[in-house]
mmJSON file of the N, C-alpha and C atoms, coordinates in Angstrom:
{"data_MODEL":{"atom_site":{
"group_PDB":["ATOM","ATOM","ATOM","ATOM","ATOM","ATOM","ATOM","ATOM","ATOM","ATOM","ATOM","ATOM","ATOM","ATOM","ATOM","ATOM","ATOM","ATOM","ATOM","ATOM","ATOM","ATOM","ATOM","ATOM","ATOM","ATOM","ATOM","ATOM","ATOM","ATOM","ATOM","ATOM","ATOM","ATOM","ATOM","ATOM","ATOM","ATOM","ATOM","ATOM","ATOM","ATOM","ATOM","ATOM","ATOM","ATOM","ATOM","ATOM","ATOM","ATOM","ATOM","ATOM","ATOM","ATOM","ATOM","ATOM","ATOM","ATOM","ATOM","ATOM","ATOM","ATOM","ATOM","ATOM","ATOM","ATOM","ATOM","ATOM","ATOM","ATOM","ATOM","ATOM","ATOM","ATOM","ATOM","ATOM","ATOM","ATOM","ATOM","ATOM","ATOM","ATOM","ATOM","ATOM","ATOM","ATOM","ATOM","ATOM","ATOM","ATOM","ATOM","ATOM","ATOM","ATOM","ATOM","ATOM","ATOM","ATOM","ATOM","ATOM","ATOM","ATOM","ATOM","ATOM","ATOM","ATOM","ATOM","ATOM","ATOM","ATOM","ATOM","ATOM","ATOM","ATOM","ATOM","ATOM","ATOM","ATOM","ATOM","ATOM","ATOM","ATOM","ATOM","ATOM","ATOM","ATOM","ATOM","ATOM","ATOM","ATOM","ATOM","ATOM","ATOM","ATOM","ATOM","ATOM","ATOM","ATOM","ATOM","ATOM","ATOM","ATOM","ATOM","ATOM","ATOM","ATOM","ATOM","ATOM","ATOM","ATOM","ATOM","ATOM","ATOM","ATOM","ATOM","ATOM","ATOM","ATOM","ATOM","ATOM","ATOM","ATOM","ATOM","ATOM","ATOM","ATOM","ATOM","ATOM","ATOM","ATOM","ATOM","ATOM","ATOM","ATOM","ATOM","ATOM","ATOM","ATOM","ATOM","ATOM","ATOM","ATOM","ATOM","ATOM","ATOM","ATOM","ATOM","ATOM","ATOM","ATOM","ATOM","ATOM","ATOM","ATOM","ATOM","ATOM","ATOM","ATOM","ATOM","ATOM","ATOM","ATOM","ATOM","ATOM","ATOM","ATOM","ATOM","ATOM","ATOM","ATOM","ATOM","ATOM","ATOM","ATOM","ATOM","ATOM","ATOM","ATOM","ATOM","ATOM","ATOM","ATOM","ATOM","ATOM","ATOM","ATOM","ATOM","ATOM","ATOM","ATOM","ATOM","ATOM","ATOM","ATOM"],
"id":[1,2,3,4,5,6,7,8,9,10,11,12,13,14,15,16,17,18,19,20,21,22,23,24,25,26,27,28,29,30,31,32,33,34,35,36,37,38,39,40,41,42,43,44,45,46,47,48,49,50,51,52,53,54,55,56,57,58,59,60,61,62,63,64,65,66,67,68,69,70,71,72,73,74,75,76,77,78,79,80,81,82,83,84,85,86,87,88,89,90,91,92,93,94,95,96,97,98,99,100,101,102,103,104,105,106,107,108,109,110,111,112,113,114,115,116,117,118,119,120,121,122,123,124,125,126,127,128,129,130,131,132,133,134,135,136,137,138,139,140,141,142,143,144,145,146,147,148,149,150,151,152,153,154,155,156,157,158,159,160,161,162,163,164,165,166,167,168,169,170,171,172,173,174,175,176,177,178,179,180,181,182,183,184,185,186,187,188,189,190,191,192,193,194,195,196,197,198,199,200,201,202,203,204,205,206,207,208,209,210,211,212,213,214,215,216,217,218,219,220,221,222,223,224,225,226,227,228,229,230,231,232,233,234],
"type_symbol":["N","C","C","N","C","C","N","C","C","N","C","C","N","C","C","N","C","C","N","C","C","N","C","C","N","C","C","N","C","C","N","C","C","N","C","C","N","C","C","N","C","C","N","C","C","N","C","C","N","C","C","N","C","C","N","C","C","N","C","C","N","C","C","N","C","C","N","C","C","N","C","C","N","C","C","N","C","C","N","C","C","N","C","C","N","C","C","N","C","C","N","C","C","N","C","C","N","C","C","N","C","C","N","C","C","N","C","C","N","C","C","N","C","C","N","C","C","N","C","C","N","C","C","N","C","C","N","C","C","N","C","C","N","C","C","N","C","C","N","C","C","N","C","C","N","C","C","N","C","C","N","C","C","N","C","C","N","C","C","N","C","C","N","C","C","N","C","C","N","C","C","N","C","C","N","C","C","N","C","C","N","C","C","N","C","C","N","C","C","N","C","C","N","C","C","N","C","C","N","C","C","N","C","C","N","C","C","N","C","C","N","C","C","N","C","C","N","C","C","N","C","C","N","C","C","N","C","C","N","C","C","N","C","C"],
"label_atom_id":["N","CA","C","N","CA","C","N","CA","C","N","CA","C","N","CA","C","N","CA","C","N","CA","C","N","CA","C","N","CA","C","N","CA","C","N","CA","C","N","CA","C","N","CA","C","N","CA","C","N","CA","C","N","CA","C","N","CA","C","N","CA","C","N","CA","C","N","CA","C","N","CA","C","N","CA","C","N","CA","C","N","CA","C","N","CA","C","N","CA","C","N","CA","C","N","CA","C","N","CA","C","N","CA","C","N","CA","C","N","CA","C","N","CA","C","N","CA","C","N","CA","C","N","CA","C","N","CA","C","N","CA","C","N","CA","C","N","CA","C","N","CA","C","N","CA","C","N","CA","C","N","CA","C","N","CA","C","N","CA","C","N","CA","C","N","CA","C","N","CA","C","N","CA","C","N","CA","C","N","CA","C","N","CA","C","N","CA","C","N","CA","C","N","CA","C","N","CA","C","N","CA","C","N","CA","C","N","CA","C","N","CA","C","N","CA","C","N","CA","C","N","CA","C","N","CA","C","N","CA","C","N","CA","C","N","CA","C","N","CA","C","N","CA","C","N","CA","C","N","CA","C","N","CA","C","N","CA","C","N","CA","C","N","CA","C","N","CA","C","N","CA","C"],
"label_alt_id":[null,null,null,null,null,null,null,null,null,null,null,null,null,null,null,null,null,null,null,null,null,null,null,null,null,null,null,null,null,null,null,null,null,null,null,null,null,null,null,null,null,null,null,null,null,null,null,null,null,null,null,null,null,null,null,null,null,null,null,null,null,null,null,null,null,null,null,null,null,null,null,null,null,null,null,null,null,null,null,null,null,null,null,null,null,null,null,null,null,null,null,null,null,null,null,null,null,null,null,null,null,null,null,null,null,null,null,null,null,null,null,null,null,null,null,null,null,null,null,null,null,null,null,null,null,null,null,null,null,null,null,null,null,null,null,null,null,null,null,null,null,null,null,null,null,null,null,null,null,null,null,null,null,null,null,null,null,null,null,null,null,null,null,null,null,null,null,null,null,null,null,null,null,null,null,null,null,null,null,null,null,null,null,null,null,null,null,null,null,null,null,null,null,null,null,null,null,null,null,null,null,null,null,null,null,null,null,null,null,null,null,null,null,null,null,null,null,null,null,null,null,null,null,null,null,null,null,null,null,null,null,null,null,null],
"label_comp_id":["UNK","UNK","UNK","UNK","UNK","UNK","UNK","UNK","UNK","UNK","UNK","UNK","UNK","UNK","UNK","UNK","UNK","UNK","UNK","UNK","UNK","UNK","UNK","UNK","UNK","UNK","UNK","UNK","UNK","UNK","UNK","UNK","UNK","UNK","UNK","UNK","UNK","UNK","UNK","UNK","UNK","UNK","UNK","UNK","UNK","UNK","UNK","UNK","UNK","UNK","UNK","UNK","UNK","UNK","UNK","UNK","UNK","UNK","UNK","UNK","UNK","UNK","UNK","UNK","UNK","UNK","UNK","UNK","UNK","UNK","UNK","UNK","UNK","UNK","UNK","UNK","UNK","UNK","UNK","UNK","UNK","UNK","UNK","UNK","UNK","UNK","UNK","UNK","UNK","UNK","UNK","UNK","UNK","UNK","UNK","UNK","UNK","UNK","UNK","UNK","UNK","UNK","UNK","UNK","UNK","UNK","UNK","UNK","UNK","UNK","UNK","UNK","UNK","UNK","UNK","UNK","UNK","UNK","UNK","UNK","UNK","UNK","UNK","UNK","UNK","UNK","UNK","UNK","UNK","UNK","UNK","UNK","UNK","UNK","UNK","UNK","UNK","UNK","UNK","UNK","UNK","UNK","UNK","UNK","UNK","UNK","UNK","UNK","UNK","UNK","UNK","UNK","UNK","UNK","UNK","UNK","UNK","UNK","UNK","UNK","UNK","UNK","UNK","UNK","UNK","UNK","UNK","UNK","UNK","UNK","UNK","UNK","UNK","UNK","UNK","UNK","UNK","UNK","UNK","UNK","UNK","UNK","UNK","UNK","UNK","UNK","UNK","UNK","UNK","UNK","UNK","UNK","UNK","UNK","UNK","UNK","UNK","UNK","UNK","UNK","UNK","UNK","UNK","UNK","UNK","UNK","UNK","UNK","UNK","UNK","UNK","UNK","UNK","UNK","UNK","UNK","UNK","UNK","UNK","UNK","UNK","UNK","UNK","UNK","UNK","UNK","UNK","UNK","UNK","UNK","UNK","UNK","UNK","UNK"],
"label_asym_id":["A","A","A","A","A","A","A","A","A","A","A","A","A","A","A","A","A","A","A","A","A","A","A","A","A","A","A","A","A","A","A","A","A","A","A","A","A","A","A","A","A","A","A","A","A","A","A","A","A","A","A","A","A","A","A","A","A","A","A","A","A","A","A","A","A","A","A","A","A","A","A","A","A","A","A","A","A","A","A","A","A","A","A","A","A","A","A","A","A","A","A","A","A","A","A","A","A","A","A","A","A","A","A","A","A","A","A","A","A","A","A","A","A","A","A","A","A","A","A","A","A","A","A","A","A","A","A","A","A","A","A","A","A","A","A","A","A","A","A","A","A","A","A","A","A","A","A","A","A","A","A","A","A","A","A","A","A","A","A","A","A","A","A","A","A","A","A","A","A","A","A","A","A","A","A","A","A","A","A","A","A","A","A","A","A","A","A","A","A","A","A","A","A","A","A","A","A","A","A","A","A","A","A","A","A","A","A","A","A","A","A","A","A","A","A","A","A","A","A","A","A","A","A","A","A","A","A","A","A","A","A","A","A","A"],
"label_entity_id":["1","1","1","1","1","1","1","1","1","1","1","1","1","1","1","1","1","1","1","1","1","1","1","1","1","1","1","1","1","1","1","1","1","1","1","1","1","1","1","1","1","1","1","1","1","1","1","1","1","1","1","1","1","1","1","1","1","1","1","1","1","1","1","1","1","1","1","1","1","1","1","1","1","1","1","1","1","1","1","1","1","1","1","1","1","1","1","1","1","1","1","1","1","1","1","1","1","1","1","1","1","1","1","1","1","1","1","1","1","1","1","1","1","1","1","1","1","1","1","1","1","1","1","1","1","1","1","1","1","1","1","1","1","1","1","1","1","1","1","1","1","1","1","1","1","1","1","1","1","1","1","1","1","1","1","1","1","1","1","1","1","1","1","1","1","1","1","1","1","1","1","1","1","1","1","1","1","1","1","1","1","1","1","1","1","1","1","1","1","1","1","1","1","1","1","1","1","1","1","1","1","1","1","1","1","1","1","1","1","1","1","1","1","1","1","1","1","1","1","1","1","1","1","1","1","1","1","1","1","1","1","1","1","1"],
"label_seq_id":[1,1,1,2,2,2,3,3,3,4,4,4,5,5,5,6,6,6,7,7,7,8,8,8,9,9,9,10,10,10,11,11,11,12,12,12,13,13,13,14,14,14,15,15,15,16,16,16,17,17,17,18,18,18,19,19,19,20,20,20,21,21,21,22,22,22,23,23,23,24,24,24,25,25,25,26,26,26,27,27,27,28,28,28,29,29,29,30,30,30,31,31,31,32,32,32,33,33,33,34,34,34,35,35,35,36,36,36,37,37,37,38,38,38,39,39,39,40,40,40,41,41,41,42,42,42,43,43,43,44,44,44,45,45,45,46,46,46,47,47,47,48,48,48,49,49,49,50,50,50,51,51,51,52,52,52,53,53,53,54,54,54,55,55,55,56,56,56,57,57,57,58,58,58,59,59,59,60,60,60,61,61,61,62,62,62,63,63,63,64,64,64,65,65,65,66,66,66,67,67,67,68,68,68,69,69,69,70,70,70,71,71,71,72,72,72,73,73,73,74,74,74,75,75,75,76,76,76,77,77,77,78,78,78],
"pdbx_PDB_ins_code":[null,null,null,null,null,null,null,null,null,null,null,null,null,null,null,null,null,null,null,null,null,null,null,null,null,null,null,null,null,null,null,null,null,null,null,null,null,null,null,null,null,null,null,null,null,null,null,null,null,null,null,null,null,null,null,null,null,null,null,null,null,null,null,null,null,null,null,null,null,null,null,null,null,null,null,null,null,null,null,null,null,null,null,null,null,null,null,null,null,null,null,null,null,null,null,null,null,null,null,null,null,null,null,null,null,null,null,null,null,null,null,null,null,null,null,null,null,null,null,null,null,null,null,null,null,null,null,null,null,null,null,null,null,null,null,null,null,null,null,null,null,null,null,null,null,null,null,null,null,null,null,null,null,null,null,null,null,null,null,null,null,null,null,null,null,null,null,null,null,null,null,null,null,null,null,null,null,null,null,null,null,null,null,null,null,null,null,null,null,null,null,null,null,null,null,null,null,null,null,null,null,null,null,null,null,null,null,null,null,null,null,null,null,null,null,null,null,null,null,null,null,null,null,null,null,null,null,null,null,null,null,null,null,null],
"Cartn_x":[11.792,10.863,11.503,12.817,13.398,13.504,14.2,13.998,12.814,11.966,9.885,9.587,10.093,9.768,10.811,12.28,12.43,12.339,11.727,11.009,9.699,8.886,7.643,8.265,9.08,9.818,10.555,10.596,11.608,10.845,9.415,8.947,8.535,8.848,8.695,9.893,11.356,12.277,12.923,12.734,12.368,11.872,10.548,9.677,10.659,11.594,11.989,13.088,14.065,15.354,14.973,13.834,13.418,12.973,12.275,12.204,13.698,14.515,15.886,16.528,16.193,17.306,16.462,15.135,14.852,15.113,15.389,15.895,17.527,18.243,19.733,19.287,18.74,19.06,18.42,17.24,16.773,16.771,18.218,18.475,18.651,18.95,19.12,17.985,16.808,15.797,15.24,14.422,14.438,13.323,12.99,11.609,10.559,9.688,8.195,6.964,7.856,6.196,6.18,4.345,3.571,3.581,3.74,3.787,4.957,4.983,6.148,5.956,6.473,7.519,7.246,7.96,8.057,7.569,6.601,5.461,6.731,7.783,9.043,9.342,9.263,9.66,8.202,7.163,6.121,5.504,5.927,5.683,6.931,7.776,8.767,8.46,7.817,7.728,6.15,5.263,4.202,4.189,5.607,5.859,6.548,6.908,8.115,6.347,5.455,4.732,3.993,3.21,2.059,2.432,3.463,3.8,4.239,4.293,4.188,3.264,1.712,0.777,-0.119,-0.356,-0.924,-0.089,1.156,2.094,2.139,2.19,2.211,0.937,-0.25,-1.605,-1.436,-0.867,-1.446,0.073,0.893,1.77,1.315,0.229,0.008,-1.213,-2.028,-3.307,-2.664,-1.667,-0.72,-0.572,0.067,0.38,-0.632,-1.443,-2.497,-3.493,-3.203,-3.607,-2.894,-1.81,-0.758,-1.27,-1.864,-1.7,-2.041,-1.854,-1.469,-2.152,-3.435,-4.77,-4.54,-4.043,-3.833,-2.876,-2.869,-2.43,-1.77,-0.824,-0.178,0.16,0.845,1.059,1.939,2.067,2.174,1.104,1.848,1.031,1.904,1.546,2.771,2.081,2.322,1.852,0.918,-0.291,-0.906,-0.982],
"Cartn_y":[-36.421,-35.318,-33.998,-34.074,-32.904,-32.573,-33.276,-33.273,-33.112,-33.486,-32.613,-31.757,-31.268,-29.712,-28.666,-29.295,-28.462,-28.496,-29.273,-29.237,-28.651,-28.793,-28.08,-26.427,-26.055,-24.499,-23.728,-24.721,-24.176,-22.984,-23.19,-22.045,-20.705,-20.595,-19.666,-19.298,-20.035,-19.334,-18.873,-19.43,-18.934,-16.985,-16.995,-16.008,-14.644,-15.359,-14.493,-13.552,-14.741,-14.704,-13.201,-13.168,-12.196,-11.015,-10.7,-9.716,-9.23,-9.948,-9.387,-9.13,-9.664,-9.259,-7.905,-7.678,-6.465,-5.571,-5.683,-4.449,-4.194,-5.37,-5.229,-4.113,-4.481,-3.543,-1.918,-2.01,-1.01,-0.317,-0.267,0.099,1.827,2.125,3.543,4.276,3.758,4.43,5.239,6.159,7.038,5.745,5.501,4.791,5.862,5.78,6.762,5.519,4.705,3.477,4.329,4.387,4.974,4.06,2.299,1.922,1.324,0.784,0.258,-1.146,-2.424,-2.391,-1.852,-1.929,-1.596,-2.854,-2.102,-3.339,-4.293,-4.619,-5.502,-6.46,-5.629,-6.442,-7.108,-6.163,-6.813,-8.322,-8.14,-9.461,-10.348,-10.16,-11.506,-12.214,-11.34,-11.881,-13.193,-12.086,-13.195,-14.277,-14.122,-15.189,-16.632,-15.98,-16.725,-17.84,-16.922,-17.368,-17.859,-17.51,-18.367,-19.213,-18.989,-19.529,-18.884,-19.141,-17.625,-17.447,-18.503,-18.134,-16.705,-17.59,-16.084,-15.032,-15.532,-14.192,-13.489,-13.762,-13.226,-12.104,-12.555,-12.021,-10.82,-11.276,-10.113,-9.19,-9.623,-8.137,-7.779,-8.185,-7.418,-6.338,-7.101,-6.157,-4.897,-5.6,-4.58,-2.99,-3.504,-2.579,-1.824,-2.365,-1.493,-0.756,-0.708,0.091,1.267,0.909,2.125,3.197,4.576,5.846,7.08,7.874,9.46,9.231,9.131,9.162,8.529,7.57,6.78,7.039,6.714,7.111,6.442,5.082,4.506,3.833,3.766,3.644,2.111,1.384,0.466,-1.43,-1.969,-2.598,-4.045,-4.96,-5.896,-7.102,-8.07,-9.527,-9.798,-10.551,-11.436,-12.736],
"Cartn_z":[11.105,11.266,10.878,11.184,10.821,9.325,8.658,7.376,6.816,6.713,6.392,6.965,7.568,8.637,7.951,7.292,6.554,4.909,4.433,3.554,3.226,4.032,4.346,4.184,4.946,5.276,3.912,3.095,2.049,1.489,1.282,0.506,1.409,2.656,3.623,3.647,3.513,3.925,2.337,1.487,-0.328,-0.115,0.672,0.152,1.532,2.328,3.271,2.542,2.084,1.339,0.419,-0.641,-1.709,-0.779,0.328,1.064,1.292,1.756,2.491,1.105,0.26,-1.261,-1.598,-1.307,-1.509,-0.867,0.674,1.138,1.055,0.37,0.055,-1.018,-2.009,-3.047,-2.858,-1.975,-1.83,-0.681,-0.349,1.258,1.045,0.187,-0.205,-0.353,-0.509,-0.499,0.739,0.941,2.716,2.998,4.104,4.696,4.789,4.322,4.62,5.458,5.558,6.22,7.711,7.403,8.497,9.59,9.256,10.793,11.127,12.048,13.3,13.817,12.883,11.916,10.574,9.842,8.722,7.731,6.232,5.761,5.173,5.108,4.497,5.667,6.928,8.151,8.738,8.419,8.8,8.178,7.073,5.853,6.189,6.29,6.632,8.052,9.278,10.038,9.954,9.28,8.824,8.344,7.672,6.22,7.709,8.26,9.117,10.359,10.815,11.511,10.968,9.508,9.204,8.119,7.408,5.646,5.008,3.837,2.66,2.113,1.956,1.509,2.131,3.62,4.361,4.819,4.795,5.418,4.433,2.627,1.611,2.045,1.859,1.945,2.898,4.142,5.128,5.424,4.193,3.84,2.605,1.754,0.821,1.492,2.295,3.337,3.843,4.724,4.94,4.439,2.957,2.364,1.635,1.192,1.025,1.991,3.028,4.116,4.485,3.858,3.544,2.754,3.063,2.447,3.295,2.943,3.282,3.864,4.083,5.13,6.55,5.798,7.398,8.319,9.963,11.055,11.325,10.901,10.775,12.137,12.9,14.366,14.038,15.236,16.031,15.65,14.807,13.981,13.929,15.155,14.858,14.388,13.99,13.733,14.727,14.479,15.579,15.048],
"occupancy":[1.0,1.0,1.0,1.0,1.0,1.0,1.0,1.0,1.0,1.0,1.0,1.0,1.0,1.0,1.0,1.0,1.0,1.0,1.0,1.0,1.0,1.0,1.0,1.0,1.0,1.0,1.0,1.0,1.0,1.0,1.0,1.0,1.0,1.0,1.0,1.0,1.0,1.0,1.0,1.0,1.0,1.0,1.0,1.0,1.0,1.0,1.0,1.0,1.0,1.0,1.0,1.0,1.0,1.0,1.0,1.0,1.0,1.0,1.0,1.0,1.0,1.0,1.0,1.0,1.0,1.0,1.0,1.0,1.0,1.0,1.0,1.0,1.0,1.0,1.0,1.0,1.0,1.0,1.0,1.0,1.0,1.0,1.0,1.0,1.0,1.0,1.0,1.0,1.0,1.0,1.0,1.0,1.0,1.0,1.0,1.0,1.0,1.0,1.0,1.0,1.0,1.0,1.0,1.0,1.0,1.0,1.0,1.0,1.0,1.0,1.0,1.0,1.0,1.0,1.0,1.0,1.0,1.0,1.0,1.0,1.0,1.0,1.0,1.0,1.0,1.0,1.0,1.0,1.0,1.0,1.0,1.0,1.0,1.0,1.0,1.0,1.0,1.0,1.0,1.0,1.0,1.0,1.0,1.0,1.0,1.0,1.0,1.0,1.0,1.0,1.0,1.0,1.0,1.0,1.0,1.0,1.0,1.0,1.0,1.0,1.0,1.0,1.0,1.0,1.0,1.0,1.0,1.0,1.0,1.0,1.0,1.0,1.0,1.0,1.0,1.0,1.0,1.0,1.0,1.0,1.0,1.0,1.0,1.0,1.0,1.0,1.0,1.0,1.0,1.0,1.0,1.0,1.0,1.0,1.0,1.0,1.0,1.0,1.0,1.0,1.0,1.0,1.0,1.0,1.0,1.0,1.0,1.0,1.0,1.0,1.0,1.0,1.0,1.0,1.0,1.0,1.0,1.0,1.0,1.0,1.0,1.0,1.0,1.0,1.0,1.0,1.0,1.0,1.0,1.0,1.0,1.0,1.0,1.0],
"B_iso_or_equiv":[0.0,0.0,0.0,0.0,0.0,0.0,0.0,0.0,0.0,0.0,0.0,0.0,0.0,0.0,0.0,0.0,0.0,0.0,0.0,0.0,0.0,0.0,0.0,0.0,0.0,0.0,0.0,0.0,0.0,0.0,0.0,0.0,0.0,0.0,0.0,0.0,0.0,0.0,0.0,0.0,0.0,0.0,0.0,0.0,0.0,0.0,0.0,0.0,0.0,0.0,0.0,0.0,0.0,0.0,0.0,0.0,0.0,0.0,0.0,0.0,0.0,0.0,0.0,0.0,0.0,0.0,0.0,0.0,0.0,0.0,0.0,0.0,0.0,0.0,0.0,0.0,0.0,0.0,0.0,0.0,0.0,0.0,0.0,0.0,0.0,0.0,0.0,0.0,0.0,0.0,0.0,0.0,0.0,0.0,0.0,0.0,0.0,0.0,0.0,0.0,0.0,0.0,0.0,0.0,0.0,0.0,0.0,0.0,0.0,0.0,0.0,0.0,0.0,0.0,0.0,0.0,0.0,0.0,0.0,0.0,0.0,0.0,0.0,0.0,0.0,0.0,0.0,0.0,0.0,0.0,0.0,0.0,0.0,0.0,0.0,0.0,0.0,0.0,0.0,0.0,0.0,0.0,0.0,0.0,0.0,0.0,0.0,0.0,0.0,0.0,0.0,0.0,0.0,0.0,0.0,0.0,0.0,0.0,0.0,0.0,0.0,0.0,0.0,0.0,0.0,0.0,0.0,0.0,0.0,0.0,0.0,0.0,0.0,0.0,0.0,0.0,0.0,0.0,0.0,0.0,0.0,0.0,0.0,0.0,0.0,0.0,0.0,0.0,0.0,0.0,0.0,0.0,0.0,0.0,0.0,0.0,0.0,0.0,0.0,0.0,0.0,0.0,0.0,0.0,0.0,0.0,0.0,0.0,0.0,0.0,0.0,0.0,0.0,0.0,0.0,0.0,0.0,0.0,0.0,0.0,0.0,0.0,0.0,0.0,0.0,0.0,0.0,0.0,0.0,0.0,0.0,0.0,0.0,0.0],
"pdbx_formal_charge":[null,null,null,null,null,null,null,null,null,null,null,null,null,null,null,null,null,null,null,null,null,null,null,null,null,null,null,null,null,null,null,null,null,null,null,null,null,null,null,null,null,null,null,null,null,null,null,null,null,null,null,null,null,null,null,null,null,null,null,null,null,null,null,null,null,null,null,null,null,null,null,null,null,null,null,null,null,null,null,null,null,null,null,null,null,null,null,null,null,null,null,null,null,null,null,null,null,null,null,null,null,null,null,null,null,null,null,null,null,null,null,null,null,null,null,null,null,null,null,null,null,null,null,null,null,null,null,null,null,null,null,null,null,null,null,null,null,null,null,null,null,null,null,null,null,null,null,null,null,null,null,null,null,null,null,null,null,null,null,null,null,null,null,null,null,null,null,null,null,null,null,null,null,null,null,null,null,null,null,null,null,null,null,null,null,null,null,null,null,null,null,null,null,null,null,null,null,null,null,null,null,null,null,null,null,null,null,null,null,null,null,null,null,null,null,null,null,null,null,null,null,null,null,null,null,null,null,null,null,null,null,null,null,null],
"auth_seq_id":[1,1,1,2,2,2,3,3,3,4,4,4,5,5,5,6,6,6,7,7,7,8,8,8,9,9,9,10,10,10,11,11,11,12,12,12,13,13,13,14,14,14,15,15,15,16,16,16,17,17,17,18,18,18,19,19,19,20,20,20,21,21,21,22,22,22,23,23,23,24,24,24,25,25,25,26,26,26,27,27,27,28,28,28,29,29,29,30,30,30,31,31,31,32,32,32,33,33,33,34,34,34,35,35,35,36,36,36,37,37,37,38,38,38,39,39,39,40,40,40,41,41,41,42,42,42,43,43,43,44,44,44,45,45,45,46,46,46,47,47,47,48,48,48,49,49,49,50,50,50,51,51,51,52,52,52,53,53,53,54,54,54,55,55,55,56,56,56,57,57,57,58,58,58,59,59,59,60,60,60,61,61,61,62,62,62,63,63,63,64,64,64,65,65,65,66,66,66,67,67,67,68,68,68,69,69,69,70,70,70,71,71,71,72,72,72,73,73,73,74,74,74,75,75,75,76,76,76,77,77,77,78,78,78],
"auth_comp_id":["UNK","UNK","UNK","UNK","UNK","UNK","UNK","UNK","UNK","UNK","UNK","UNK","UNK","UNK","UNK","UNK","UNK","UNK","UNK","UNK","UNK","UNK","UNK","UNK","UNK","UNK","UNK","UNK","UNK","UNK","UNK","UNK","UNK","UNK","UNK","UNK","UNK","UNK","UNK","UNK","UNK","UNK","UNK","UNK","UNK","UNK","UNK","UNK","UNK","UNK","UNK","UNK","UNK","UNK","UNK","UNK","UNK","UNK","UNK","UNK","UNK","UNK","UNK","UNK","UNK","UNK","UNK","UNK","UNK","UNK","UNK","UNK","UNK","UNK","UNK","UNK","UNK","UNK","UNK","UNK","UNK","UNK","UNK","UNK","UNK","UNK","UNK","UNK","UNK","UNK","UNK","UNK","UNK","UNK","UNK","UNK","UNK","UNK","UNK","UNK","UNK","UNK","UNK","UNK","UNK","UNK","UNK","UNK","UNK","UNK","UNK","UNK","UNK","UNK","UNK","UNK","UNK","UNK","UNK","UNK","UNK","UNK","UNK","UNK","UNK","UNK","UNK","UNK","UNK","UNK","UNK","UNK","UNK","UNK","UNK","UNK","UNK","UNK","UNK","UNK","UNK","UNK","UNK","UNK","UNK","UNK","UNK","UNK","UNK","UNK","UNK","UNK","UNK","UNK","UNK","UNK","UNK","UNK","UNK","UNK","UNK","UNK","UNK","UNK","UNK","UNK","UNK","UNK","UNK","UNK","UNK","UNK","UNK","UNK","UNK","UNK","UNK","UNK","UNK","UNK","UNK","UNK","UNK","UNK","UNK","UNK","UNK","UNK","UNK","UNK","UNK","UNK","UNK","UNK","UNK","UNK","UNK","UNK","UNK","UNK","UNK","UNK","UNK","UNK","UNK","UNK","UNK","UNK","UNK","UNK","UNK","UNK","UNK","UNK","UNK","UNK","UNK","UNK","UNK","UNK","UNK","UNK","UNK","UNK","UNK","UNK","UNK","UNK","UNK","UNK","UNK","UNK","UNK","UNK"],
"auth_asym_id":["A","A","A","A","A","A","A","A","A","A","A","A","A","A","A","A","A","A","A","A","A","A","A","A","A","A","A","A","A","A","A","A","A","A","A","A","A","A","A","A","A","A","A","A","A","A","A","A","A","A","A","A","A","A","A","A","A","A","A","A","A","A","A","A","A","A","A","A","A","A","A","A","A","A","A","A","A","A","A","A","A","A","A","A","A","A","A","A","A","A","A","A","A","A","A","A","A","A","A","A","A","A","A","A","A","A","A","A","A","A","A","A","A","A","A","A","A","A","A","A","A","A","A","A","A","A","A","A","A","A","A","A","A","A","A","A","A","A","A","A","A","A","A","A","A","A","A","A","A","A","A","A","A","A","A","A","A","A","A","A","A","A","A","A","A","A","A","A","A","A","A","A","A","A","A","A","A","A","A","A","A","A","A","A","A","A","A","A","A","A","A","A","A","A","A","A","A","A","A","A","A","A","A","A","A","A","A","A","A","A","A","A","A","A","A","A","A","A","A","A","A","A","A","A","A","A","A","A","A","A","A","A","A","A"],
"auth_atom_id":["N","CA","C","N","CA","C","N","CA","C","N","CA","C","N","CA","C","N","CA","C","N","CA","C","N","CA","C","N","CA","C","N","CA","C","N","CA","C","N","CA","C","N","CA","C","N","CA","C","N","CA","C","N","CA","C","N","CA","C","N","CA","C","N","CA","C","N","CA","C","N","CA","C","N","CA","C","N","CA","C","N","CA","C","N","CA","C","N","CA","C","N","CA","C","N","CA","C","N","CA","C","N","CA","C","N","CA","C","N","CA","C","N","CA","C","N","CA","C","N","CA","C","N","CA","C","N","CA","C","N","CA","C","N","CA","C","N","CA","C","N","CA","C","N","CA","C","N","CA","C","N","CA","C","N","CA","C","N","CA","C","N","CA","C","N","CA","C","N","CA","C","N","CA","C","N","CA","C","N","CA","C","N","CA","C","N","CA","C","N","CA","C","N","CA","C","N","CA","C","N","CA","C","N","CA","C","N","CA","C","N","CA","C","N","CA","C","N","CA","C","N","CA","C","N","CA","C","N","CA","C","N","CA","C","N","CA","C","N","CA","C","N","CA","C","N","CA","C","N","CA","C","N","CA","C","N","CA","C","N","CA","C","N","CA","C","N","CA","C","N","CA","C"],
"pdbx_PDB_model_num":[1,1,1,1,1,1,1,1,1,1,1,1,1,1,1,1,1,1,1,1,1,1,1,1,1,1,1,1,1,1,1,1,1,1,1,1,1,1,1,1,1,1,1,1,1,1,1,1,1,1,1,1,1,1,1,1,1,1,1,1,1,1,1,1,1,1,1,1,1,1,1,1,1,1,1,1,1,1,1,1,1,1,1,1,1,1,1,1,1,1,1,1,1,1,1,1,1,1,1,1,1,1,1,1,1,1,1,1,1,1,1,1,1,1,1,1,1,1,1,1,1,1,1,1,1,1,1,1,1,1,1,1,1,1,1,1,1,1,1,1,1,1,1,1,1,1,1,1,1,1,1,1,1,1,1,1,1,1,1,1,1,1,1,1,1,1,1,1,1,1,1,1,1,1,1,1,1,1,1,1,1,1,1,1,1,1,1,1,1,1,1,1,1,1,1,1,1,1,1,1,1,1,1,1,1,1,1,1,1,1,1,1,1,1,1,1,1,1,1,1,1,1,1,1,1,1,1,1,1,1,1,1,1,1]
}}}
């Protein structure tokens, strides 16, 4: 069982790996994300709870909810 559970996982922990290589390279950049976590941390954790299909999706929702307009706040996974 173990072995198909981490097979099943490879492409969730695939889509985690490329988040964390993105904030290696782009650690120098300032943070401006309006909410709390942050949409990089918010998408890995999705990726980690639902997959990478929908965790993909609802850090791309995410991020496009992202702009000047918005009030950003307190926005964690459900």
């Amino acid at each position: 069982m173990t072995v198909l559970r981490r097979i099943v996982g490879l492409p969730a922990y695939a889509g985690t790996l490329l988040i964390k290589a993105y904030r290696v390279v782009f650690f120098w950049l300032p943070s401006s994300c309006r909410f709390e976590p942050s949409c990089s941390r918010y998408t890995e954790e999705a990726i980690v709870k639902y997959g990478l299909l929908k965790g993909s999706w609802m850090g791309a929702k995410r991020i496009a909810r992202c702009s000047p307009l918005s009030a950003g706040g307190l926005d964690p996974v459900r």
